[in-house]
N, CA, C and O atoms as a Maestro MAE file, in Angstrom:
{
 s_m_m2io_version
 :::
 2.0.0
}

f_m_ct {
 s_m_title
 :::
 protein
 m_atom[200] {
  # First column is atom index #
  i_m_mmod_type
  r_m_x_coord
  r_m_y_coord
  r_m_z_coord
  i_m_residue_number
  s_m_chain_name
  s_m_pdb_residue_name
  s_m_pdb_atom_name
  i_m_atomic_number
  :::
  1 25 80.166 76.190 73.728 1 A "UNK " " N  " 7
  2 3 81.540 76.321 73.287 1 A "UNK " " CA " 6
  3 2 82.071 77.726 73.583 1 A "UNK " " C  " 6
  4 15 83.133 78.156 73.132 1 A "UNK " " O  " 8
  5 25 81.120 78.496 74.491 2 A "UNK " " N  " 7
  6 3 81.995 79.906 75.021 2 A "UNK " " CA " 6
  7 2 83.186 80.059 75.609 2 A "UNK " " C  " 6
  8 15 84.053 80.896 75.360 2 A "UNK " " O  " 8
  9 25 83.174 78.866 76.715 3 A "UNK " " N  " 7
  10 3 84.348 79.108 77.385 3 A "UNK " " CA " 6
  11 2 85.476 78.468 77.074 3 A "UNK " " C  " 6
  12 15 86.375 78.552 77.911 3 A "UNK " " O  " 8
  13 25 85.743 77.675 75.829 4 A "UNK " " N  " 7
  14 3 87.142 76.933 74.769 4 A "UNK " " CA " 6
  15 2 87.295 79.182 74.219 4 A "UNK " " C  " 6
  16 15 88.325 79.846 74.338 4 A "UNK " " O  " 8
  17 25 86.328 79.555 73.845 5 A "UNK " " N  " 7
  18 3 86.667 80.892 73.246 5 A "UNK " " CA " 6
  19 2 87.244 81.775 73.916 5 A "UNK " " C  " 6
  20 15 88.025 82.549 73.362 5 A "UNK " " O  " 8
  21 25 86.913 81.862 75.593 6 A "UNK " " N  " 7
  22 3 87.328 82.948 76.000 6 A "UNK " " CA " 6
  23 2 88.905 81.743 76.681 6 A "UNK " " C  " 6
  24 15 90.093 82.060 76.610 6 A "UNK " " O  " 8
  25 25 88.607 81.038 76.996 7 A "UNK " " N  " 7
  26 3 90.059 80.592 77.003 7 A "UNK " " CA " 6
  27 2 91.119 80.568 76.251 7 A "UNK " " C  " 6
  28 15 92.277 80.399 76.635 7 A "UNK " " O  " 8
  29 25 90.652 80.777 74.903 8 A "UNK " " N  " 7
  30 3 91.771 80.845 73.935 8 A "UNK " " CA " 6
  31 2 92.387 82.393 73.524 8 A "UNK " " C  " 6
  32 15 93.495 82.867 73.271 8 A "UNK " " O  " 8
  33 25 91.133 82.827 73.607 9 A "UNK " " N  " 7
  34 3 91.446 84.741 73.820 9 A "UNK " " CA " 6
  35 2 92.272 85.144 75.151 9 A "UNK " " C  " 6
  36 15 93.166 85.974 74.988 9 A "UNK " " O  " 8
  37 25 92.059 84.640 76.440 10 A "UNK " " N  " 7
  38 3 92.787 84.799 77.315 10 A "UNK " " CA " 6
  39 2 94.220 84.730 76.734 10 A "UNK " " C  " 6
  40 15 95.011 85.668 76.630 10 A "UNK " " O  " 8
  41 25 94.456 83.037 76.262 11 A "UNK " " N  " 7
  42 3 96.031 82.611 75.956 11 A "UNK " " CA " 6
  43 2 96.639 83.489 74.902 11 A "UNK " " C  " 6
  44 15 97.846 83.714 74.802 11 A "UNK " " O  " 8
  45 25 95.787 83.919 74.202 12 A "UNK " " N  " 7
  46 3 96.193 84.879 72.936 12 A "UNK " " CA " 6
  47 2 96.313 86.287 73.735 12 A "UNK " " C  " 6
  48 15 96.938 87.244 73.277 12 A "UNK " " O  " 8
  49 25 95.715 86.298 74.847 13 A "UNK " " N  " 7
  50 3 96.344 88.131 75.302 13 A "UNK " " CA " 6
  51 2 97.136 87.644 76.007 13 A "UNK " " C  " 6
  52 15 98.075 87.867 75.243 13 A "UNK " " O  " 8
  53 25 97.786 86.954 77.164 14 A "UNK " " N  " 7
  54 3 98.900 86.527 78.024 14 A "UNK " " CA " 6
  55 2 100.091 86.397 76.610 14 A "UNK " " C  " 6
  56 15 101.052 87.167 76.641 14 A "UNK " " O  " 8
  57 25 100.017 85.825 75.920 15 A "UNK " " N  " 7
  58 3 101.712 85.600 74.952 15 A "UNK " " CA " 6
  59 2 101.861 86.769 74.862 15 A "UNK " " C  " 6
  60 15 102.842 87.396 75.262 15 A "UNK " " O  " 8
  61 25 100.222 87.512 73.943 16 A "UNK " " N  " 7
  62 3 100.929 88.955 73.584 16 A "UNK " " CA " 6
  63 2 101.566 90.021 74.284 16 A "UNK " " C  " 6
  64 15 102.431 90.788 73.861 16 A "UNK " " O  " 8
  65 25 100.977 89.968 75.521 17 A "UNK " " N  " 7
  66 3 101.351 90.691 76.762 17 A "UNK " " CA " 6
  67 2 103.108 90.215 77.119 17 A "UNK " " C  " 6
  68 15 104.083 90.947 77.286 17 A "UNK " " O  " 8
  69 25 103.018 88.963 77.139 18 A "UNK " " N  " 7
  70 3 104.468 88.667 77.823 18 A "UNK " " CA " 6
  71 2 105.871 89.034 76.776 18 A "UNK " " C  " 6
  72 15 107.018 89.126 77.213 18 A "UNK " " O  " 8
  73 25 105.346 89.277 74.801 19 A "UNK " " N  " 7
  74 3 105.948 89.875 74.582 19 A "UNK " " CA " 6
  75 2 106.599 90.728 74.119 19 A "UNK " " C  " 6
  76 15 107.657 90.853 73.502 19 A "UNK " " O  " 8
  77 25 105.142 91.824 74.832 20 A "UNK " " N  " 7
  78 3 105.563 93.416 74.782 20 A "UNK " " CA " 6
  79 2 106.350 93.929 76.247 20 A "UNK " " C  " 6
  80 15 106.908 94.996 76.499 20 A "UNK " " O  " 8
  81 25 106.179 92.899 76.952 21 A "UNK " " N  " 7
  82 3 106.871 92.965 78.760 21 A "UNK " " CA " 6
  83 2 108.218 92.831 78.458 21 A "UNK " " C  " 6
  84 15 109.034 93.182 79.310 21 A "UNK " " O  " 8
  85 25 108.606 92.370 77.363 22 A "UNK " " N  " 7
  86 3 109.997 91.976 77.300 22 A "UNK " " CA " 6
  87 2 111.348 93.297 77.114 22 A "UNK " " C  " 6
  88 15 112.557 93.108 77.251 22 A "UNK " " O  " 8
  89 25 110.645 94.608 76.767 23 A "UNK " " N  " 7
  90 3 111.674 96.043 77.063 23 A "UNK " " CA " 6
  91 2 111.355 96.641 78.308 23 A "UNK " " C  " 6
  92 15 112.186 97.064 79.111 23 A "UNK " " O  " 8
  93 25 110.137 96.661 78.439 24 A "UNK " " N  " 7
  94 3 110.283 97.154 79.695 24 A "UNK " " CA " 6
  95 2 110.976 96.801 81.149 24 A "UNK " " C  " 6
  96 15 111.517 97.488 82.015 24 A "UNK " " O  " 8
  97 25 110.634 95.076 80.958 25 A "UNK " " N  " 7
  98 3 111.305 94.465 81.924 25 A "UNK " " CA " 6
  99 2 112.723 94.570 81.727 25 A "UNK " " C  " 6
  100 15 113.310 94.615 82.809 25 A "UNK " " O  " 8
  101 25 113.458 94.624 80.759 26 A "UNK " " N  " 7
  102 3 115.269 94.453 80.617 26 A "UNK " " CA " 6
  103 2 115.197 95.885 81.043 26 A "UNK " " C  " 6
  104 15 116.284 96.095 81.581 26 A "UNK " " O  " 8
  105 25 114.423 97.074 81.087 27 A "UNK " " N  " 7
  106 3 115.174 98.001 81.481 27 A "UNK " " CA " 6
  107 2 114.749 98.359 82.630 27 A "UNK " " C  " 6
  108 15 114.865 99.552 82.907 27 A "UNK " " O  " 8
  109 25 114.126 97.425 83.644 28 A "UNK " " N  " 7
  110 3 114.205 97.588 84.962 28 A "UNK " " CA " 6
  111 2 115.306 97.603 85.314 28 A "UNK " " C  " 6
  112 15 115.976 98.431 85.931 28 A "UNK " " O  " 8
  113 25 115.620 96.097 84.669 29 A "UNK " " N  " 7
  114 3 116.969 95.340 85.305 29 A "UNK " " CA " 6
  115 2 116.483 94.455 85.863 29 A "UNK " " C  " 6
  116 15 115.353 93.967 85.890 29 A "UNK " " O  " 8
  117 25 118.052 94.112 86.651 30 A "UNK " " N  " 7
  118 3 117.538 92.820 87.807 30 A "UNK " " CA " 6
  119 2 117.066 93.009 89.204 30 A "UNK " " C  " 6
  120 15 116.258 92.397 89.903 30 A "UNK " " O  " 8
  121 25 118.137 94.480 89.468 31 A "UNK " " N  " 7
  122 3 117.478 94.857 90.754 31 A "UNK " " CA " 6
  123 2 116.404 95.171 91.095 31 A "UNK " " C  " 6
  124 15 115.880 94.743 92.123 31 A "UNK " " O  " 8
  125 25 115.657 96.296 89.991 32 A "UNK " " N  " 7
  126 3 114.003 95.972 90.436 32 A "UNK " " CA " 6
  127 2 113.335 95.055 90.964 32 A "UNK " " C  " 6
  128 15 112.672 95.148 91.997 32 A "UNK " " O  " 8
  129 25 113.522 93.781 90.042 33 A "UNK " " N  " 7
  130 3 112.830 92.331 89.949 33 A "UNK " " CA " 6
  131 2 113.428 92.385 91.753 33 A "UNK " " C  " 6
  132 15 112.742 92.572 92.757 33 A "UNK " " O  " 8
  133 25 114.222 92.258 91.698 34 A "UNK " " N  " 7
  134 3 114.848 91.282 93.163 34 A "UNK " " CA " 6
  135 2 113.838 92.418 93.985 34 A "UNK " " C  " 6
  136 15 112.686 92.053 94.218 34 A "UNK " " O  " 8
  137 25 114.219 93.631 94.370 35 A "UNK " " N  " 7
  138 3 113.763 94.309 94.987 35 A "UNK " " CA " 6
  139 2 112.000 94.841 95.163 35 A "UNK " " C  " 6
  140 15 111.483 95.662 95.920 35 A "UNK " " O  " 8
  141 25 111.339 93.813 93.926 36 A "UNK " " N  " 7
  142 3 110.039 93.800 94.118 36 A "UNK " " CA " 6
  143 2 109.531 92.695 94.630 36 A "UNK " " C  " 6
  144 15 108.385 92.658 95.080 36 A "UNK " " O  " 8
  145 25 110.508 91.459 94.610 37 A "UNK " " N  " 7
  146 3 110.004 89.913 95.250 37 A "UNK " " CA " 6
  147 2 110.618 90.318 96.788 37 A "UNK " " C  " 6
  148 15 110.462 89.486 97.681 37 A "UNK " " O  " 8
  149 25 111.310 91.584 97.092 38 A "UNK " " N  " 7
  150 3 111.345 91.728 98.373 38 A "UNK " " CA " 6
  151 2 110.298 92.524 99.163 38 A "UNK " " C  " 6
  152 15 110.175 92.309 100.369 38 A "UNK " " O  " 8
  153 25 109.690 93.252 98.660 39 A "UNK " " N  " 7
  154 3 109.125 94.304 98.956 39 A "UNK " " CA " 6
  155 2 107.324 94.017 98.618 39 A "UNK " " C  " 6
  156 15 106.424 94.819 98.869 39 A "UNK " " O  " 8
  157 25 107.187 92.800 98.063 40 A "UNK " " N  " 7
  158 3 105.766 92.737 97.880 40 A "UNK " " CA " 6
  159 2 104.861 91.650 98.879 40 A "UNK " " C  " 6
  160 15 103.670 91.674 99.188 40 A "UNK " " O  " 8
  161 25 105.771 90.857 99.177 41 A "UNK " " N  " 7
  162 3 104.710 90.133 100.318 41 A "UNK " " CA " 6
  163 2 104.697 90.804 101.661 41 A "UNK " " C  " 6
  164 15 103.775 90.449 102.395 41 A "UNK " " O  " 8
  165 25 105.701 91.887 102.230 42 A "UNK " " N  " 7
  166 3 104.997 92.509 103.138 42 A "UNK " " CA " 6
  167 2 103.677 93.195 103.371 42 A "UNK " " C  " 6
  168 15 102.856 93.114 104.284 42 A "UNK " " O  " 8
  169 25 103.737 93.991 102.109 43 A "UNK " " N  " 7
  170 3 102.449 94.835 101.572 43 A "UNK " " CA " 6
  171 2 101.884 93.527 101.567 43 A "UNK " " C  " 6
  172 15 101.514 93.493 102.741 43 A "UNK " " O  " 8
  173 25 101.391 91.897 100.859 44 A "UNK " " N  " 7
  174 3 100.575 91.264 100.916 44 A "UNK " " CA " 6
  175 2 99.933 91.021 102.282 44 A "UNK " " C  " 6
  176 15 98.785 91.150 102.709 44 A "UNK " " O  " 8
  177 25 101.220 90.576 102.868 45 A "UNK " " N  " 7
  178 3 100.695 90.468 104.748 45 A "UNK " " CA " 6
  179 2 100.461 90.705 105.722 45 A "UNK " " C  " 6
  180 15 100.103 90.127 106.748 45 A "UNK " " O  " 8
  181 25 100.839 92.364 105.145 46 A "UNK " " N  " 7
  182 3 100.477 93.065 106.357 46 A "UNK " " CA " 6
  183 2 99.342 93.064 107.196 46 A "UNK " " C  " 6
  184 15 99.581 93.436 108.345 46 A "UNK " " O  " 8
  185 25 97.800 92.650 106.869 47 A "UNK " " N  " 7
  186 3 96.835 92.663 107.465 47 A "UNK " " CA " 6
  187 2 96.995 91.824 108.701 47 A "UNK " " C  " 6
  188 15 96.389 91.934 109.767 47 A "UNK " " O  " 8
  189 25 98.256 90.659 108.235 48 A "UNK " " N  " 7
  190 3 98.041 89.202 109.348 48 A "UNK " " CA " 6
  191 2 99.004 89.848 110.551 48 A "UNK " " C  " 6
  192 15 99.037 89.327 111.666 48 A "UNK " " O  " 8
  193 25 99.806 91.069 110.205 49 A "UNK " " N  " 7
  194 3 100.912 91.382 111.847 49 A "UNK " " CA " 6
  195 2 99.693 92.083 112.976 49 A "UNK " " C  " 6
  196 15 98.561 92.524 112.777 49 A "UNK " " O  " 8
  197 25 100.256 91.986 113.808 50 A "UNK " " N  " 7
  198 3 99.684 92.194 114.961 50 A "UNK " " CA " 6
  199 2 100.254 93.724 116.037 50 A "UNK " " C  " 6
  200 15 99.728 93.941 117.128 50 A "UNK " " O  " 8
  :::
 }
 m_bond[199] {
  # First column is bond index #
  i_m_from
  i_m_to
  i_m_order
  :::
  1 1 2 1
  2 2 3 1
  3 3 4 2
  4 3 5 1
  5 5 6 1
  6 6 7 1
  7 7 8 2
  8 7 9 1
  9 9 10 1
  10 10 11 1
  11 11 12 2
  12 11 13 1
  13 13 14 1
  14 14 15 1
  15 15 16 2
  16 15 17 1
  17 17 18 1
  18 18 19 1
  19 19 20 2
  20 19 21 1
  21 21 22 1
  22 22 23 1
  23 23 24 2
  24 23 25 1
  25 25 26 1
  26 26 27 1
  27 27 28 2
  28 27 29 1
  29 29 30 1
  30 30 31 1
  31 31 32 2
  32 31 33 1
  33 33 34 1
  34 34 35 1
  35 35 36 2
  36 35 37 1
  37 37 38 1
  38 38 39 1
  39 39 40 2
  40 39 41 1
  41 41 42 1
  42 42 43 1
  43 43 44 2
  44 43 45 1
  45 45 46 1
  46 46 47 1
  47 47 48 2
  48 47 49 1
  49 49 50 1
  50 50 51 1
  51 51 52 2
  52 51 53 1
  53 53 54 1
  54 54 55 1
  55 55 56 2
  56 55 57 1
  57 57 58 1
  58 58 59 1
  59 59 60 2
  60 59 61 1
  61 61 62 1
  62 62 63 1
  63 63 64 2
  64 63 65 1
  65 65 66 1
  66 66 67 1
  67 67 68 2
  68 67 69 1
  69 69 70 1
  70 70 71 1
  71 71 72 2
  72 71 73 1
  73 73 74 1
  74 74 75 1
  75 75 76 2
  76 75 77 1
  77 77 78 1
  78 78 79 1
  79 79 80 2
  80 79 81 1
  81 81 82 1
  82 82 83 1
  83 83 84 2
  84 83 85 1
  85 85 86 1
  86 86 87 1
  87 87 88 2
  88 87 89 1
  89 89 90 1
  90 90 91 1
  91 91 92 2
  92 91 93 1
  93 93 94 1
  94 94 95 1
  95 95 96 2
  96 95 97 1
  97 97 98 1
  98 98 99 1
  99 99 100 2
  100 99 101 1
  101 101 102 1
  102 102 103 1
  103 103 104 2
  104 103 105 1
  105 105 106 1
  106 106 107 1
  107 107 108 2
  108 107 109 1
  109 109 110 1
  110 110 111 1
  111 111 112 2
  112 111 113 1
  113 113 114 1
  114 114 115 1
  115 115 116 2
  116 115 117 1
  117 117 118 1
  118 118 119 1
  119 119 120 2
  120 119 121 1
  121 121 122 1
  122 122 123 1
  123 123 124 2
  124 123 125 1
  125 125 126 1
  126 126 127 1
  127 127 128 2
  128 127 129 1
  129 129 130 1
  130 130 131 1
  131 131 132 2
  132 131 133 1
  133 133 134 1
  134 134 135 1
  135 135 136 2
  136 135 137 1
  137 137 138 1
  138 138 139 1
  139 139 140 2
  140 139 141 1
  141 141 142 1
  142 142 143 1
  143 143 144 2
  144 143 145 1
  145 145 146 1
  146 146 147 1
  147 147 148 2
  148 147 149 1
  149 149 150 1
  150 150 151 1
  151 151 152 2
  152 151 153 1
  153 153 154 1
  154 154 155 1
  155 155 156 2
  156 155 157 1
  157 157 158 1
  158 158 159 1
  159 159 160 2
  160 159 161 1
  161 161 162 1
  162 162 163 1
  163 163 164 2
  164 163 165 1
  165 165 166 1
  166 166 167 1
  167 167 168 2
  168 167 169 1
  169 169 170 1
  170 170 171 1
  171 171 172 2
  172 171 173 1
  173 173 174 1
  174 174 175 1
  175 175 176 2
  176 175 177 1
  177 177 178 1
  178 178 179 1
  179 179 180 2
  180 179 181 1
  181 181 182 1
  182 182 183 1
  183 183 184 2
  184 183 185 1
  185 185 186 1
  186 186 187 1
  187 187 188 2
  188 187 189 1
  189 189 190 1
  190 190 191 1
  191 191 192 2
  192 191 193 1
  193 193 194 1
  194 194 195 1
  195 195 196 2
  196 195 197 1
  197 197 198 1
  198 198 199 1
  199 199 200 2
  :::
 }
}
């Protein structure tokens, strides 16, 4: 029955996490957000350009 435990500890740190994320993220804003879903799959893919 270890892993019902650490699964439930996981779900219990993800809520808590998502809501202490909740000031920091409003004071990004929106443009951050937009400007990090632009700016992060290059850095992911770069290995695949040629």
């Amino acid at each position: 029955m270890g892993y019902e435990w650490l699964a439930l500890g996981a779900a219990f740190l993800w809520a808590i996490a998502s809501l202490l994320s909740v000031t920091p993220a409003r004071h990004l804003g929106t443009f951050a957000t937009v400007d990090g879903e632009w700016v992060a799959p290059p850095l992911f893919l770069r290995r695949w350009h040629f």
